[in-house]
LUMMILO-138758 format. One record per atom (N, C-alpha, C, CB): x, y, z; residue in one letter; residue number from 1. Coordinates in pm, whole numbers, always signed. Glycine has a CB too. Layout:
// residues N
<<X,Y,Z>,A,NUM>
...
// end
This chain:
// residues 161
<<+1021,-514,-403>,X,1>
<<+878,-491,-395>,X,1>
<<+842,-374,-486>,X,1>
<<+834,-464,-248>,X,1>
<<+738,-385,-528>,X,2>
<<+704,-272,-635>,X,2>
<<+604,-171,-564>,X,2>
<<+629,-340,-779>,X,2>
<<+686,-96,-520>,X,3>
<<+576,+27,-482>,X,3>
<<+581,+166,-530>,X,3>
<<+577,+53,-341>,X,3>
<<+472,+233,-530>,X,4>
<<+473,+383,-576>,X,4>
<<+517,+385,-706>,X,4>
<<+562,+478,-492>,X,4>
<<+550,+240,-772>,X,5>
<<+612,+284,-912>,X,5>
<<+492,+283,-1051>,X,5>
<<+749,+160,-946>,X,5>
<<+383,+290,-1017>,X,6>
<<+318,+294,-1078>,X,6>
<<+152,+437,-1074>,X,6>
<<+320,+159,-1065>,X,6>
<<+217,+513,-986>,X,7>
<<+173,+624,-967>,X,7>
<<+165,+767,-1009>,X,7>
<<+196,+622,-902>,X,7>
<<+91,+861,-1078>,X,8>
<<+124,+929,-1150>,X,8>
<<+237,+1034,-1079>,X,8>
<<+9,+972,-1203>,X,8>
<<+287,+1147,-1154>,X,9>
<<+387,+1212,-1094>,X,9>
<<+323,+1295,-993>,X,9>
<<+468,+1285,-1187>,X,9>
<<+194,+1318,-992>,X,10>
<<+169,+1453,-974>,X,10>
<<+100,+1398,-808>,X,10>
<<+55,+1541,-1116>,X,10>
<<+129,+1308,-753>,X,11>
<<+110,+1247,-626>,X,11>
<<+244,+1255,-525>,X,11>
<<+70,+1097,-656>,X,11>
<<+349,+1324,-618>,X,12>
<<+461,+1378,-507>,X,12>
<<+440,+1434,-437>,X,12>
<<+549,+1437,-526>,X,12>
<<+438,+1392,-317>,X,13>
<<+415,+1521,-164>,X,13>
<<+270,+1491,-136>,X,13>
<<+433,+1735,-207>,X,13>
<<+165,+1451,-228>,X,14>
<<+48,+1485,-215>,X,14>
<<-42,+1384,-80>,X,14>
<<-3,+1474,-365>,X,14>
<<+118,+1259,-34>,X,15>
<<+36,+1205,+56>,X,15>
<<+150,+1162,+153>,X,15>
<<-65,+1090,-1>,X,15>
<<+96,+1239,+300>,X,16>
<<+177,+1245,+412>,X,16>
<<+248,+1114,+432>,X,16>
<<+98,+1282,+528>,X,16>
<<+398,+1123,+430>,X,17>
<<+423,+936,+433>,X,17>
<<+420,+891,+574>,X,17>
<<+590,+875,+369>,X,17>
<<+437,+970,+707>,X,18>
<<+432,+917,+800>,X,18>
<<+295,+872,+839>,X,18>
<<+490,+983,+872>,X,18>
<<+175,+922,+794>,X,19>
<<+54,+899,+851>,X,19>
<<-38,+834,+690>,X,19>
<<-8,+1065,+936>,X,19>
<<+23,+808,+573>,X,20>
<<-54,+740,+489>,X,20>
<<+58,+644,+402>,X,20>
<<-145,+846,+402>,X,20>
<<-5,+575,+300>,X,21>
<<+79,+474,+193>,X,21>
<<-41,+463,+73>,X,21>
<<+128,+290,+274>,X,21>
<<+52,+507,-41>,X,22>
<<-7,+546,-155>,X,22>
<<+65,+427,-252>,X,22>
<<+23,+713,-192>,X,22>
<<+22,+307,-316>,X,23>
<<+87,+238,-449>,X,23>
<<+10,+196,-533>,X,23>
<<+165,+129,-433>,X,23>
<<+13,+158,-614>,X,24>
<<-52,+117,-743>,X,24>
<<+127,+22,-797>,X,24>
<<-127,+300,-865>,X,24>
<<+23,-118,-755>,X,25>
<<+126,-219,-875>,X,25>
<<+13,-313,-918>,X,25>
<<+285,-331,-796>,X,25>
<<+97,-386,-1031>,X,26>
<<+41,-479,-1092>,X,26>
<<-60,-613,-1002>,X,26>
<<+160,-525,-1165>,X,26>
<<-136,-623,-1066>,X,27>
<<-212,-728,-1000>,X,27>
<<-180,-843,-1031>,X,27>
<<-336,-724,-1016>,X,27>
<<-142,-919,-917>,X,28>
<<-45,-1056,-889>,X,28>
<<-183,-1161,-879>,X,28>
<<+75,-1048,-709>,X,28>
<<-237,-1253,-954>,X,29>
<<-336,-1377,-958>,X,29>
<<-450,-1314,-956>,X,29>
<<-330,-1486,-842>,X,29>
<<-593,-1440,-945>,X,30>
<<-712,-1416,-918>,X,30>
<<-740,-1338,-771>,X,30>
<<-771,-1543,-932>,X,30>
<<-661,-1382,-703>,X,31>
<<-745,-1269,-574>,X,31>
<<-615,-1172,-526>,X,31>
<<-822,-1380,-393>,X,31>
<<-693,-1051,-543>,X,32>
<<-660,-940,-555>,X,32>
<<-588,-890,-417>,X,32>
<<-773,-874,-600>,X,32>
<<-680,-962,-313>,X,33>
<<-635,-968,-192>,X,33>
<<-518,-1009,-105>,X,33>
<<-698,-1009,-165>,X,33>
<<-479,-1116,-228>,X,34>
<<-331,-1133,-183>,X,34>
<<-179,-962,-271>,X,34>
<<-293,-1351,-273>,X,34>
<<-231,-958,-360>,X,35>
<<-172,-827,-410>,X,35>
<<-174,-725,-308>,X,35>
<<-245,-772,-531>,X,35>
<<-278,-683,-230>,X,36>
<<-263,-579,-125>,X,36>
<<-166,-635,-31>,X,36>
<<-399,-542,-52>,X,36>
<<-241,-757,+22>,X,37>
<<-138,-783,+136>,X,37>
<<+25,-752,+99>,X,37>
<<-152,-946,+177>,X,37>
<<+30,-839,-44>,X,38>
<<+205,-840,-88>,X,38>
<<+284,-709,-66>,X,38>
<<+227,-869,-258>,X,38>
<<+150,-611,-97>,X,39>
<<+192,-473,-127>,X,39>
<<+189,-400,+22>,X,39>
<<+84,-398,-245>,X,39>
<<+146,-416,+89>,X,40>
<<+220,-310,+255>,X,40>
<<+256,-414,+364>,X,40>
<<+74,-182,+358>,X,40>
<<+245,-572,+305>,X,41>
<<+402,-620,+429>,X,41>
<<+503,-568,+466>,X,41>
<<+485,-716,+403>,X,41>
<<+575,-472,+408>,X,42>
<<+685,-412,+509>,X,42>
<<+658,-294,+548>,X,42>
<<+819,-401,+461>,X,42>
<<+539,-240,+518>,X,43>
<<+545,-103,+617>,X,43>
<<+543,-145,+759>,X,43>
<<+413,+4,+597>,X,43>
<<+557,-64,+808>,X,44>
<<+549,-90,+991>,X,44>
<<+435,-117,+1027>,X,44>
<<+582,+30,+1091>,X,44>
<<+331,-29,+1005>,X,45>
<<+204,+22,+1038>,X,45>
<<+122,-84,+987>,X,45>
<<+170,+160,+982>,X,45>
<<+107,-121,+786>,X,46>
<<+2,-217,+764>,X,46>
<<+49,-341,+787>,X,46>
<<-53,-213,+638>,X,46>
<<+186,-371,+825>,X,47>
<<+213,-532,+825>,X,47>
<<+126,-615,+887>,X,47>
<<+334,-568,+887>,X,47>
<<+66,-466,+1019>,X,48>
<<-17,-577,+1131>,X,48>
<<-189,-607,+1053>,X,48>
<<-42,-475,+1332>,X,48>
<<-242,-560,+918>,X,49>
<<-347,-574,+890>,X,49>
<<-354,-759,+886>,X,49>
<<-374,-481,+764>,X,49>
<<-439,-825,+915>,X,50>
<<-483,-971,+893>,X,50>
<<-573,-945,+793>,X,50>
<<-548,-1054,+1017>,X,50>
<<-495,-1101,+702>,X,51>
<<-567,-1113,+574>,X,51>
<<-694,-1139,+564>,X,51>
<<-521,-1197,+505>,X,51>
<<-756,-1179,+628>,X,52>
<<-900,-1248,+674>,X,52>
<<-978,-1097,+696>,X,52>
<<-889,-1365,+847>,X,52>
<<-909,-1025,+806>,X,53>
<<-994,-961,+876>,X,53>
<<-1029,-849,+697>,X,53>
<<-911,-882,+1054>,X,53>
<<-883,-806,+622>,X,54>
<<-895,-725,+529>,X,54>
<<-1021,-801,+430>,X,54>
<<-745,-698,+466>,X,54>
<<-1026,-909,+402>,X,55>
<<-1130,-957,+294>,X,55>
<<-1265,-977,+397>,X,55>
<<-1073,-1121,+202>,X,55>
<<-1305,-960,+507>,X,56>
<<-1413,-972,+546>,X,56>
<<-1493,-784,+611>,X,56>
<<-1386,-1105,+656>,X,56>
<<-1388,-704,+634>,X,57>
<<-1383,-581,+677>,X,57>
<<-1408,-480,+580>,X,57>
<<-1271,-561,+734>,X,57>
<<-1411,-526,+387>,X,58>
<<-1413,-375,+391>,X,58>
<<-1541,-358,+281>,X,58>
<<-1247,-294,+340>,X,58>
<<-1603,-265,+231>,X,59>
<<-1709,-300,+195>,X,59>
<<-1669,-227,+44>,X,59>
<<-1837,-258,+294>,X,59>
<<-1768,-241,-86>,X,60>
<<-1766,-167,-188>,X,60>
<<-1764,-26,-171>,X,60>
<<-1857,-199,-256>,X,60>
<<-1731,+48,-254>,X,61>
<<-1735,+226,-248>,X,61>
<<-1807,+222,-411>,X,61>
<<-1531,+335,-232>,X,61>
<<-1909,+357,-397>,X,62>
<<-1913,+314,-536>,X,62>
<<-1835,+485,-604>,X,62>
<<-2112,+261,-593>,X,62>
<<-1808,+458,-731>,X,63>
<<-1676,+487,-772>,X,63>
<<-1718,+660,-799>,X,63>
<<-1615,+378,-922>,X,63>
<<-1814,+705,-795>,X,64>
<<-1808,+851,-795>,X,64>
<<-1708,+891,-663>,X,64>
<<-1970,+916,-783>,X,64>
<<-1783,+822,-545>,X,65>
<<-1776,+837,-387>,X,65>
<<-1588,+827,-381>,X,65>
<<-1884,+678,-282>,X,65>
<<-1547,+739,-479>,X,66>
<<-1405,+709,-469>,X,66>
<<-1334,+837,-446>,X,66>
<<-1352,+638,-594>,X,66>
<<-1329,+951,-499>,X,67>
<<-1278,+1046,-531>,X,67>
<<-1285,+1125,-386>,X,67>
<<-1340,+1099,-656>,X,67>
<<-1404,+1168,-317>,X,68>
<<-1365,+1225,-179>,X,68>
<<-1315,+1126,-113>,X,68>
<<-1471,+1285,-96>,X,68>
<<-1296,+1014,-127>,X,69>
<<-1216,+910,-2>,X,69>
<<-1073,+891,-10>,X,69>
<<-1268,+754,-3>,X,69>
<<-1050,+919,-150>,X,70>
<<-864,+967,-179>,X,70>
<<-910,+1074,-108>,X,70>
<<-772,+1006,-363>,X,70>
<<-971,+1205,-147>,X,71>
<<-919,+1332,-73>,X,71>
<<-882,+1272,+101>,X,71>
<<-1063,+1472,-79>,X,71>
<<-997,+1270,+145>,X,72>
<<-1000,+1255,+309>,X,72>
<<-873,+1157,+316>,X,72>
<<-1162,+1177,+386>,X,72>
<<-840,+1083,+268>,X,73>
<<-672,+1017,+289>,X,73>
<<-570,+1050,+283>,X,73>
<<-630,+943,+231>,X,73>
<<-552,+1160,+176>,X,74>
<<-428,+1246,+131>,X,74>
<<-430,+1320,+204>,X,74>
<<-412,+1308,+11>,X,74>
<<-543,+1432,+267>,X,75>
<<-511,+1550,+353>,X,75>
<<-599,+1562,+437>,X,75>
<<-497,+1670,+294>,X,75>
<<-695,+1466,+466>,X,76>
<<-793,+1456,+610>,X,76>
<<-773,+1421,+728>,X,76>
<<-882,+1386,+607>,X,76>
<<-817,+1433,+848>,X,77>
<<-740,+1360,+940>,X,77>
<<-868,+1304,+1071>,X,77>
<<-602,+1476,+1002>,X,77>
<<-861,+1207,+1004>,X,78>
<<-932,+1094,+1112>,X,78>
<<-961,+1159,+1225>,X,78>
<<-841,+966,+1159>,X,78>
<<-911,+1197,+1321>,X,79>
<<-950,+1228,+1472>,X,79>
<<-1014,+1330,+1483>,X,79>
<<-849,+1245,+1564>,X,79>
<<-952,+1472,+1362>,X,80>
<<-1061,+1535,+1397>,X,80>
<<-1146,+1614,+1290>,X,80>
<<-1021,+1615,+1494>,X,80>
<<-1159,+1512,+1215>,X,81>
<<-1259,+1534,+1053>,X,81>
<<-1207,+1579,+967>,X,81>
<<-1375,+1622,+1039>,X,81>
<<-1237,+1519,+854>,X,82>
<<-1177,+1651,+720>,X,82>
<<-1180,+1780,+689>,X,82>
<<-1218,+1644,+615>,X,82>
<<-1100,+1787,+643>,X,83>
<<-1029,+1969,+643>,X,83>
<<-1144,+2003,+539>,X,83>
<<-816,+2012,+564>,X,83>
<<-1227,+2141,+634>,X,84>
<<-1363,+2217,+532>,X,84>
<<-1315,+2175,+383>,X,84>
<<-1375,+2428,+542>,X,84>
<<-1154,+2220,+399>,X,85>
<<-1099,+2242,+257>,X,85>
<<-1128,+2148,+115>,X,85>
<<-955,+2236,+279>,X,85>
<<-1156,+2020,+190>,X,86>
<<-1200,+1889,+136>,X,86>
<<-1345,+1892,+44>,X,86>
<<-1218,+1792,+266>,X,86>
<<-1433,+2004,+89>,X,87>
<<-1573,+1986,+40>,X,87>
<<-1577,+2140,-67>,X,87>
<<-1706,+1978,+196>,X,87>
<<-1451,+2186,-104>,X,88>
<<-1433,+2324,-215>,X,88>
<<-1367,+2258,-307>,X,88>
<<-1340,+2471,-168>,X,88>
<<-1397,+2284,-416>,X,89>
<<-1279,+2161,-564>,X,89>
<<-1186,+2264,-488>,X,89>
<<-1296,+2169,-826>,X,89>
<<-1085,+2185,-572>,X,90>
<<-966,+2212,-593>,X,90>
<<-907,+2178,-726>,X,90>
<<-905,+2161,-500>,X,90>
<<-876,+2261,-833>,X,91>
<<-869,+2184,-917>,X,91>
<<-764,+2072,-967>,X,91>
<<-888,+2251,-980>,X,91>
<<-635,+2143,-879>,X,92>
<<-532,+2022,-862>,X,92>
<<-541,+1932,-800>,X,92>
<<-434,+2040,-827>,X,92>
<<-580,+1928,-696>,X,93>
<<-560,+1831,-629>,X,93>
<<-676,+1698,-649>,X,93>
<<-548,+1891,-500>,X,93>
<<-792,+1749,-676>,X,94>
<<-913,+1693,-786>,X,94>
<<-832,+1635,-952>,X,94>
<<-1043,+1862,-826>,X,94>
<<-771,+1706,-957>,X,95>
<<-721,+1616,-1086>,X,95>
<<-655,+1558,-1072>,X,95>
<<-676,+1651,-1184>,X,95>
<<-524,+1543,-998>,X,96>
<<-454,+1463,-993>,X,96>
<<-488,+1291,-867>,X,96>
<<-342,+1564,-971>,X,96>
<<-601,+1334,-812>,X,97>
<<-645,+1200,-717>,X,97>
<<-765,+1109,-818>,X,97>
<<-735,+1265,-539>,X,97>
<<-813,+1262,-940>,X,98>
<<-862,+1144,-1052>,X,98>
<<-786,+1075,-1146>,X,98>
<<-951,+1191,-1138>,X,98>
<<-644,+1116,-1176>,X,99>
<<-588,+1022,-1239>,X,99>
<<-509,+907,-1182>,X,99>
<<-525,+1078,-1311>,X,99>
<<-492,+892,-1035>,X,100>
<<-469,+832,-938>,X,100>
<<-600,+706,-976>,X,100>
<<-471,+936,-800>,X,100>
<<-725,+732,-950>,X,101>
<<-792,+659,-940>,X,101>
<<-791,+593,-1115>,X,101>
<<-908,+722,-866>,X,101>
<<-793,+664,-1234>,X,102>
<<-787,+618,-1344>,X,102>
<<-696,+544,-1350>,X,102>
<<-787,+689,-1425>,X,102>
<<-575,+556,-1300>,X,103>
<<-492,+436,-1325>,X,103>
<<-521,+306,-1268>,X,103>
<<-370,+463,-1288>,X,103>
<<-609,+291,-1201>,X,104>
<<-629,+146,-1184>,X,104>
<<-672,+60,-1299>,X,104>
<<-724,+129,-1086>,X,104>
<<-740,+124,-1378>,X,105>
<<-745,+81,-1472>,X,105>
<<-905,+48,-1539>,X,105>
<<-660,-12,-1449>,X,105>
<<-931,-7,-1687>,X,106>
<<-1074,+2,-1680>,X,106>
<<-1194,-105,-1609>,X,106>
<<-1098,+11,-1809>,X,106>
<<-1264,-40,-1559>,X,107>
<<-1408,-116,-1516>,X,107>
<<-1353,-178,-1356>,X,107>
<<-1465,-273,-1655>,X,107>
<<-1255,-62,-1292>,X,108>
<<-1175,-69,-1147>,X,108>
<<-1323,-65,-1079>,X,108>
<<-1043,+81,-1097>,X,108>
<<-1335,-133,-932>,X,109>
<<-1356,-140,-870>,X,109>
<<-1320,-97,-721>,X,109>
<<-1365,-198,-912>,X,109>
<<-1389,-39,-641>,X,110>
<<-1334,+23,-487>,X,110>
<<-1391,-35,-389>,X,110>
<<-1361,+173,-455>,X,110>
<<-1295,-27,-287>,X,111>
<<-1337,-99,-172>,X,111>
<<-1281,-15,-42>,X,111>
<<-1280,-256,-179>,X,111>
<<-1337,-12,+63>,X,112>
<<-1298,+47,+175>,X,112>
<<-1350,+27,+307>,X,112>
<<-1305,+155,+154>,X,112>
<<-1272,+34,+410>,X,113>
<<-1332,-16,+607>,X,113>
<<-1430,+113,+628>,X,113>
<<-1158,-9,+782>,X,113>
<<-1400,+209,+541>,X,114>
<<-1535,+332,+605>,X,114>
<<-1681,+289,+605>,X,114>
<<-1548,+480,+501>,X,114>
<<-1710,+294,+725>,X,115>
<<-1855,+331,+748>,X,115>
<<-1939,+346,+656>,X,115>
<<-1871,+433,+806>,X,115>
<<-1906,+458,+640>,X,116>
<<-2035,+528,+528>,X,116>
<<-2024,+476,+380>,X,116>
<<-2020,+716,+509>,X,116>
<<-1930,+318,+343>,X,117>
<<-1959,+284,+247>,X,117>
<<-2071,+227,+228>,X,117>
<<-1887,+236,+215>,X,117>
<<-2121,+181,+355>,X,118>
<<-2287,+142,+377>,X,118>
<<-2368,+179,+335>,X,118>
<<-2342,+150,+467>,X,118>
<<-2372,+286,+277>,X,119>
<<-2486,+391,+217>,X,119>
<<-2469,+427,+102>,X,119>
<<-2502,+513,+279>,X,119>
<<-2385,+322,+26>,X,120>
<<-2396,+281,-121>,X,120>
<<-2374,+438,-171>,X,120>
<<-2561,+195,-173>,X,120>
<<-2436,+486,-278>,X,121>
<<-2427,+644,-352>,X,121>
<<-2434,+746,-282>,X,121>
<<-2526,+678,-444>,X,121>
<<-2496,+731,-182>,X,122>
<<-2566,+860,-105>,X,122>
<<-2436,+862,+43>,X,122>
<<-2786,+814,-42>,X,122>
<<-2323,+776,+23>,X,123>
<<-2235,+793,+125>,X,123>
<<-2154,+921,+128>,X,123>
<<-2154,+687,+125>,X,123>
<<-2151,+948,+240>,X,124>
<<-2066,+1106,+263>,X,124>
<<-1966,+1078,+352>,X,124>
<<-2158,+1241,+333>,X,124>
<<-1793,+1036,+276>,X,125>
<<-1694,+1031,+335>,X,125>
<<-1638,+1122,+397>,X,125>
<<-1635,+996,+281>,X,125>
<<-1687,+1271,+352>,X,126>
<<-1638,+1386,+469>,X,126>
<<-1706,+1395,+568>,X,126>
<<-1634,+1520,+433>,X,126>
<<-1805,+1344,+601>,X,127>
<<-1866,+1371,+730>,X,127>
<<-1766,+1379,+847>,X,127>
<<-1968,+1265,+758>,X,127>
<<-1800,+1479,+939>,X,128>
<<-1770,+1477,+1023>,X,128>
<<-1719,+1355,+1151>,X,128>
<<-1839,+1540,+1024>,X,128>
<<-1799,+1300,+1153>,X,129>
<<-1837,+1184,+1208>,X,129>
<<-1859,+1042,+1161>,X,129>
<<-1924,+1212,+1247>,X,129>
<<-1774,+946,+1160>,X,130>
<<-1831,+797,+1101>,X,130>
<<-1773,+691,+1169>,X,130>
<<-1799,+768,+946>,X,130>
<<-1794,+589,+1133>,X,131>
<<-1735,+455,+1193>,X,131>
<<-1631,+366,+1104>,X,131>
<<-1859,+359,+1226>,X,131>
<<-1540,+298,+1150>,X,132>
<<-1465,+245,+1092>,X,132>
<<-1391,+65,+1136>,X,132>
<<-1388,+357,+1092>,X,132>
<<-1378,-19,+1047>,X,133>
<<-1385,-141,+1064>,X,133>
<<-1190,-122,+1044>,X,133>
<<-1506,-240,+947>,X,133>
<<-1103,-83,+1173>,X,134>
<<-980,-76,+1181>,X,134>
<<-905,-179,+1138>,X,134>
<<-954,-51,+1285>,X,134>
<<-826,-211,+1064>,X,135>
<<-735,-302,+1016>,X,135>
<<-600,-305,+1039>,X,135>
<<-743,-301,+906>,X,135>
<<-546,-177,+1095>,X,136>
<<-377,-167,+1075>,X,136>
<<-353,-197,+1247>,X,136>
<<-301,+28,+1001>,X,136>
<<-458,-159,+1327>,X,137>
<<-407,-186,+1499>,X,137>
<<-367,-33,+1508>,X,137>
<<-244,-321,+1541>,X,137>
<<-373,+56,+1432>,X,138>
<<-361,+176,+1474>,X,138>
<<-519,+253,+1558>,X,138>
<<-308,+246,+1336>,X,138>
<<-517,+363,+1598>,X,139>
<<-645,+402,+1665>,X,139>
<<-722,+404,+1590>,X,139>
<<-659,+508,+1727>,X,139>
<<-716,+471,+1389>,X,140>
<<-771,+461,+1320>,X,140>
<<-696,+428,+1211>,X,140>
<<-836,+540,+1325>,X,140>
<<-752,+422,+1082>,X,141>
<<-697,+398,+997>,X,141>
<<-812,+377,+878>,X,141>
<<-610,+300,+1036>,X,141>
<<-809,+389,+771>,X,142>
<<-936,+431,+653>,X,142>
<<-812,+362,+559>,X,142>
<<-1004,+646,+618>,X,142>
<<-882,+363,+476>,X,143>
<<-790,+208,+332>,X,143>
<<-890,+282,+216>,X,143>
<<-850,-65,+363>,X,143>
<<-853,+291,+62>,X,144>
<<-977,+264,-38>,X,144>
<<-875,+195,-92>,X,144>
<<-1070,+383,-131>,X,144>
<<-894,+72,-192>,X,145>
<<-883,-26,-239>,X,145>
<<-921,-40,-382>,X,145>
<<-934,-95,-166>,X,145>
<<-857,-19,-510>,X,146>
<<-912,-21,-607>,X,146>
<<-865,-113,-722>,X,146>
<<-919,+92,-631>,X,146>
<<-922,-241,-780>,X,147>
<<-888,-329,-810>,X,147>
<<-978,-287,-976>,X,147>
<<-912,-449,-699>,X,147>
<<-894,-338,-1049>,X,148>
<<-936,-365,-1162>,X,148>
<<-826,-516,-1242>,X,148>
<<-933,-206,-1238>,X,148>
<<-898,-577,-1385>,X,149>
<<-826,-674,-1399>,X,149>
<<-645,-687,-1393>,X,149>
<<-878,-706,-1507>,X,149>
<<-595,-562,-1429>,X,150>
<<-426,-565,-1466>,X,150>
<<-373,-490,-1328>,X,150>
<<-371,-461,-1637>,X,150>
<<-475,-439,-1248>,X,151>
<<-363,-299,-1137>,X,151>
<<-439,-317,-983>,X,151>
<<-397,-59,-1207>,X,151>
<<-374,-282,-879>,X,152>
<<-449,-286,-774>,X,152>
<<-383,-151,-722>,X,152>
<<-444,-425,-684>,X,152>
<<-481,-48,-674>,X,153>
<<-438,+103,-585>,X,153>
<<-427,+69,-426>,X,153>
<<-578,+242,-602>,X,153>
<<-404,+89,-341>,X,154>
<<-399,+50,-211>,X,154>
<<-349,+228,-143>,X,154>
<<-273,-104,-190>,X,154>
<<-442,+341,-92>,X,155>
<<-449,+394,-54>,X,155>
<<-502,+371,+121>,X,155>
<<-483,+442,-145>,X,155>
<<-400,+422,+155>,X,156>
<<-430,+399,+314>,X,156>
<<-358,+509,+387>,X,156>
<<-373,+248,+375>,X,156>
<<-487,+532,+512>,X,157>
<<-425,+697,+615>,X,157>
<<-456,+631,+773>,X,157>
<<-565,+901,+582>,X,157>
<<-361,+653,+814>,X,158>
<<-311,+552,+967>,X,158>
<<-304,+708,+1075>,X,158>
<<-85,+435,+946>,X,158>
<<-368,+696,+1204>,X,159>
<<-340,+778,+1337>,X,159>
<<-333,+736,+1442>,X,159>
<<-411,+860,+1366>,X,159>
<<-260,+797,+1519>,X,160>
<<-253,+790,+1657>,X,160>
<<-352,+836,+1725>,X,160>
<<-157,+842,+1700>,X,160>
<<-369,+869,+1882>,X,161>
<<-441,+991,+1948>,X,161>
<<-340,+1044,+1938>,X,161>
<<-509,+996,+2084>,X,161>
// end
């Protein structure tokens, strides 16, 4: 299986492996959707996502918005909101979740179960507070999804209580 092998370097450490899954591989046919699935069947955690529920559950992000929804995945935590730290640049960690997202490749597209993708430009993934269309059977769990013609990203952050 091809995972993480298409990720820049600078994403070492940068995403908790027990509570997230970070890959970028090649995009396998016309629907993109089977590429995700291909891509976290053996984790423990996303095996249990249903394919149906993932192509009917998650909505567009639009691609400025992309960039705080890696943050809140890499170092946010679902239960009890994103870390203040999330809403101060950083300049590393801001650069390296934008070349994360650049590698998907050109005229990529995002997708995600958050809530507040509902609110198109004006969505605020750090909020404190939001709703979420769960996919993994975990208590929570947040996905962004970034598809372009040659690459698919599959960022995902999974919790317990």
């Amino acid at each position: 299986m091809e995972r993480k092998t298409g990720l820049p370097a600078c994403v070492q450490g940068r995403f908790d492996e027990g509570q997230s899954f970070a890959a970028l591989v090649a995009r396998k046919g016309a629907d993109w959707h089977d590429t995700v699935m291909d891509t976290i069947q053996e984790h423990p955690v996303l095996r249990q996502v249903d394919r149906t529920e993932l192509r009917e559950s998650i909505l567009r992000v639009a691609p400025p918005k992309a960039l705080d929804l890696a943050g809140l995945i890499s170092v946010g935590s679902l239960l009890h909101g994103p870390l203040k730290s999330l809403r101060t640049p950083d300049v590393e960690r801001d650069a390296c979740l934008r070349d994360v997202l650049n590698a998907v490749g050109n005229d990529a597209r995002f997708f995600t179960n958050h809530g507040h993708a509902e609110d198109g430009e004006e969505a605020d993934f750090l909020a404190s507070s939001f709703h979420v269309n769960a996919l993994a059977g975990t208590t929570i769990d947040i996905c962004l999804i970034g598809v372009s013609d040659e690459n698919v990203l599959v960022l995902w952050r999974f919790e317990d209580d």
